[in-house]
C-alpha positions, -999 to 999 in steps of 0.1 A, spaced: -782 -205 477 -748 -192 485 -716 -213 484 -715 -213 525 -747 -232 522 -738 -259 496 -706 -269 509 -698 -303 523 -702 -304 560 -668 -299 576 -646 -334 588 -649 -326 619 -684 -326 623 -681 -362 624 -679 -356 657 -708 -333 664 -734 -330 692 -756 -355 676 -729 -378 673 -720 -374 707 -755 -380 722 -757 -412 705 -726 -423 717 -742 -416 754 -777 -433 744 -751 -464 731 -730 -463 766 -765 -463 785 -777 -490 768 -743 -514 778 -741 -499 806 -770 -485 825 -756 -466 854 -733 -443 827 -735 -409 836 -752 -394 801 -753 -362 812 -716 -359 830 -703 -375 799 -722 -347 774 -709 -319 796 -673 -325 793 -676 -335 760 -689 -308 744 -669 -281 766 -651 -261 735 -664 -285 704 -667 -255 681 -628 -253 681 -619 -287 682 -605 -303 651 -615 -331 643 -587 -353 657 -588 -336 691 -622 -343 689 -617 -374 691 -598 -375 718 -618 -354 736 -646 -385 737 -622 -408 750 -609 -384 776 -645 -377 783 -659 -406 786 -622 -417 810 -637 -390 829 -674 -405 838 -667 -445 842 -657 -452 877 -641 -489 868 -607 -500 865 -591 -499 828 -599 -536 821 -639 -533 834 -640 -501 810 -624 -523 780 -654 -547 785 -679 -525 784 -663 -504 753 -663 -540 738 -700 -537 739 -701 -507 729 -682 -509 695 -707 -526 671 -729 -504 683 -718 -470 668 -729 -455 636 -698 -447 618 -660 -459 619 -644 -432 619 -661 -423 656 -655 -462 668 -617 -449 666 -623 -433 700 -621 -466 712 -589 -474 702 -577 -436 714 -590 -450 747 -562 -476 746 -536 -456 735 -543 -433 762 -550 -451 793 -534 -489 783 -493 -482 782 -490 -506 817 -513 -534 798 -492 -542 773 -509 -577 762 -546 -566 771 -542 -533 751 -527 -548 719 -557 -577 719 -582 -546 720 -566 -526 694 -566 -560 670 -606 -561 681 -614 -529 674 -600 -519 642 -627 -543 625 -652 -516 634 -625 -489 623 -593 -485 623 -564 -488 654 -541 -475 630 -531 -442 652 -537 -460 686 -514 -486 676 -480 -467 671 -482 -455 709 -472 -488 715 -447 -494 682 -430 -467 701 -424 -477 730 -422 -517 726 -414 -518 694 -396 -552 692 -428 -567 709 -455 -550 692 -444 -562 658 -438 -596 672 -475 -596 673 -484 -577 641 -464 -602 621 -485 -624 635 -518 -610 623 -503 -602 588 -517 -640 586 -549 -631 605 -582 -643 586 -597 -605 591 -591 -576 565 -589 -552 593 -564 -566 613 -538 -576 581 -540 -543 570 -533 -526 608 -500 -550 606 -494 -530 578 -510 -495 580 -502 -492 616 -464 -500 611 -463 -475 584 -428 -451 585 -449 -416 576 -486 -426 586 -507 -393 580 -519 -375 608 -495 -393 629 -464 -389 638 -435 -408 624 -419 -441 635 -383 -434 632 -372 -463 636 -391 -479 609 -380 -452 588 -343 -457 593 -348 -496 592 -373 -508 567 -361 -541 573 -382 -540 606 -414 -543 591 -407 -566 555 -418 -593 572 -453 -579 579 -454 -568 541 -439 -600 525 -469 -618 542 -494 -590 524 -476 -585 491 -504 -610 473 -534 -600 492 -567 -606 480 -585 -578 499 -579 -545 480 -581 -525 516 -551 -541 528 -534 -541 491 -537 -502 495 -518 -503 524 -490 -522 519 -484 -504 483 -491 -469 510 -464 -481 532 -437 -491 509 -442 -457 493 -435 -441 524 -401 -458 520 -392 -451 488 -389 -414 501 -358 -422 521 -345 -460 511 -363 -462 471 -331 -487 466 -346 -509 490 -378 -507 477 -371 -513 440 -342 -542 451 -377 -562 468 -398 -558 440 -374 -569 415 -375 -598 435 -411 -608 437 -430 -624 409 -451 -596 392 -472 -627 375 -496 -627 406 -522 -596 395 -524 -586 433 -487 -583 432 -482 -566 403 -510 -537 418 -490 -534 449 -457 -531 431 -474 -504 404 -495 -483 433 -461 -482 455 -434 -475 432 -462 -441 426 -438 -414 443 -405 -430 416 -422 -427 390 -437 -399 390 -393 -386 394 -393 -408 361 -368 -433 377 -354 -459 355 -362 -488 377 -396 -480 389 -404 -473 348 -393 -509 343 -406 -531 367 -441 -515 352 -430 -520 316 -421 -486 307 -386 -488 306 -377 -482 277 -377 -446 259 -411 -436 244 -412 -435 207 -437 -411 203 -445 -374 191 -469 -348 209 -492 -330 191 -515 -299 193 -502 -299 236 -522 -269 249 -537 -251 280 -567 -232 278 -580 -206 290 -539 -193 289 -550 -162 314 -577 -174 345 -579 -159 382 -580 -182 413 -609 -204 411 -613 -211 375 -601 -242 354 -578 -252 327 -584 -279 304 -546 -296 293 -551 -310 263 -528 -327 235 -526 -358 212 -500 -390 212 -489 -405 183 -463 -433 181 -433 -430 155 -428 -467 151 -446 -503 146 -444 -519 178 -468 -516 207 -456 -497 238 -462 -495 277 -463 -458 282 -470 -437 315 -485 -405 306 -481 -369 334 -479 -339 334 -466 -314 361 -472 -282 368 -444 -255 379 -461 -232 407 -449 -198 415 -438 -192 451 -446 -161 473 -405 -161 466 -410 -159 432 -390 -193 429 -411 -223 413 -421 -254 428 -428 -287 407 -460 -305 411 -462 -344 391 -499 -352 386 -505 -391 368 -525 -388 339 -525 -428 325 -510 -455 320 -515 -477 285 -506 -496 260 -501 -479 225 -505 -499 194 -484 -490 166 -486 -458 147 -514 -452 169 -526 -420 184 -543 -416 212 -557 -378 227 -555 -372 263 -570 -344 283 -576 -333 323 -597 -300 336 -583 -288 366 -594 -260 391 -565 -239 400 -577 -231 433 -558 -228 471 -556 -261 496 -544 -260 532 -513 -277 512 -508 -253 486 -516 -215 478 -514 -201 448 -497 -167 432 -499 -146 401 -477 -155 379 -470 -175 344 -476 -215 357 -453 -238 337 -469 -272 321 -451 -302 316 -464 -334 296 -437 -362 308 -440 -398 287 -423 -420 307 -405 -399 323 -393 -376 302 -404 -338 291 -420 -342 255 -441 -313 256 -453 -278 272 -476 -251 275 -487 -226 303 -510 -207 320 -513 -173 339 -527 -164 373 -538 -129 371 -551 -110 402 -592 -102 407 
């Protein structure tokens, strides 16, 4: 069986003609006198080159096309409709559906967007209307940072986010941070882990243009609270991967590491695209105390330009008894992403211990 043939369905086929046929059968059954058959046509008009996104909008816009009500009829019956789809990622037509058609329903179109997000996610739908009422719409997502549902306390946070993927930014969130701290002082204890993930997600996105402001809040909080102290590790991710002072200490690994590395090597030292390297070495500490140590490595890729570019990867985080050793190793392919293509070349490897260079190696990309 070739490759071709073993490889994961593509993202977008979330959205494929089976998927859209049982989002017909679904409308039927809410609403009998739905126009399957209309709804199939349009939707499938040009699917092959869809991504997965416009996909998405392409059932919302298909399914604007075929229902004859008003926008608050249609909301009814997409309320139905909802609990009623097999996967949450294709219930975030629904909120599209808003976004799209709701801009002169201001109040009706945020209480449908807090509805169906518990099914999904209104996390894109949401920052049509950050955008243009921003003051008002997180009025109301302050609000439901306090809201008994998981879903909804993490859109007050997810959907307010500066540099939401896929999305497009909020600038004024980005220049203003102080816009949204109230939403994310209200989440920084959070018991459910999906809404933890966003709030650490969101203050990350900060600490790429304000990381003062970041750090200067969570000095201030009380890292005793384990949900906290998650938050404040998973969002400080970006600074200390840079091996900033601060972010080191607020995680306990401040202070200079007192260690040696040993034996640091990549193998195989020569591999073509599509192969792996193992990075391998051992940590041993030089004195009697414990330490808090973060442990990465980075990898210096050659540019079509010949330049470099640096890539941090994390590696751990632990606690190293004295004298003790400890080895640490990662595999990992060297292949291309849509975010990254590889060249020939001699590939840099950097072992960082809290923050600093203590060790290297290297590998080389040959062509073949």
């Amino acid at each position: 069986m070739s490759a071709t043939e073993t490889a994961a369905p593509a993202l977008k086929e979330i959205f494929n003609a089976e998927r859209l046929r049982h989002i017909a059968d679904e409308m039927s059954a809410v609403y009998p006198a739905f126009k399957a058959k209309a709804f199939l046509k349009h939707a499938n008009e040009g699917l092959a080159e869809l991504s997965v996104m416009q996909r998405m909008a392409r059932v919302s816009e298909s399914l604007h096309a075929v229902l004859p009500m008003g926008y608050e009829d249609t909301l009814d019956v997409l309320r139905e409709l909802a609990p009623r789809l097999n996967s949450g990622f294709v219930s975030m037509c629904l909120p599209h559906y808003v976004a799209s058609y709701g801009g002169h329903a201001f109040a009706t179109s945020m209480d449908a967007l807090k509805y169906f997000t518990t099914f999904g996610s209104s996390e894109f739908a949401i920052r049509h209307f950050l955008r243009s009422d921003l003051e008002r719409a997180l009025e109301l997502m302050h609000d439901w940072a306090l809201d008994e549902n998981h879903h909804v306390r993490r859109l007050a946070s997810e959907g307010s986010r500066p540099r939401l993927p896929w999305s497009f930014r909020l600038e004024a969130v980005q220049a203003d941070p102080r816009l949204t701290a109230g939403i994310l002082n209200r989440l920084k204890a959070d018991e459910s882990l999906y809404v933890r993930k966003s709030v650490a997600n969101h203050l990350n996105d900060v600490t790429k243009v304000h990381p003062e402001w970041v750090l200067d809040r969570i000095e201030g909080w009380s890292l005793e609270n384990k949900h906290t102290a998650w938050i404040a590790k998973h969002a400080l991710r970006s600074l200390i991967k840079q091996g900033d002072l601060r972010a080191l200490t607020v995680i306990g690994a401040g202070a200079k590491a007192e260690v040696e590395l040993l034996d640091v090597r990549v193998e195989p030292a020569v591999l073509r695209l599509g192969d792996a390297i193992v990075l391998s070495f051992t940590v041993k500490s030089t004195v009697a105390h414990e330490q808090r140590l973060v442990i990465d490595y980075a990898i210096d890729y050659v540019k079509a330009n010949g330049g470099v570019s640096r890539k941090v990867f994390k590696l751990k985080v632990m606690d190293l008894v004295g004298f003790g050793e400890v080895v640490v190793g990662r595999r990992q392919v060297i292949k291309d992403f849509t975010t990254r293509k590889h060249f020939v070349g001699w590939h840099g490897v950097r072992v960082m211990v809290n923050g600093v260079v203590l060790g290297s190696a290297a590998f080389d990309i040959v062509s073949g």
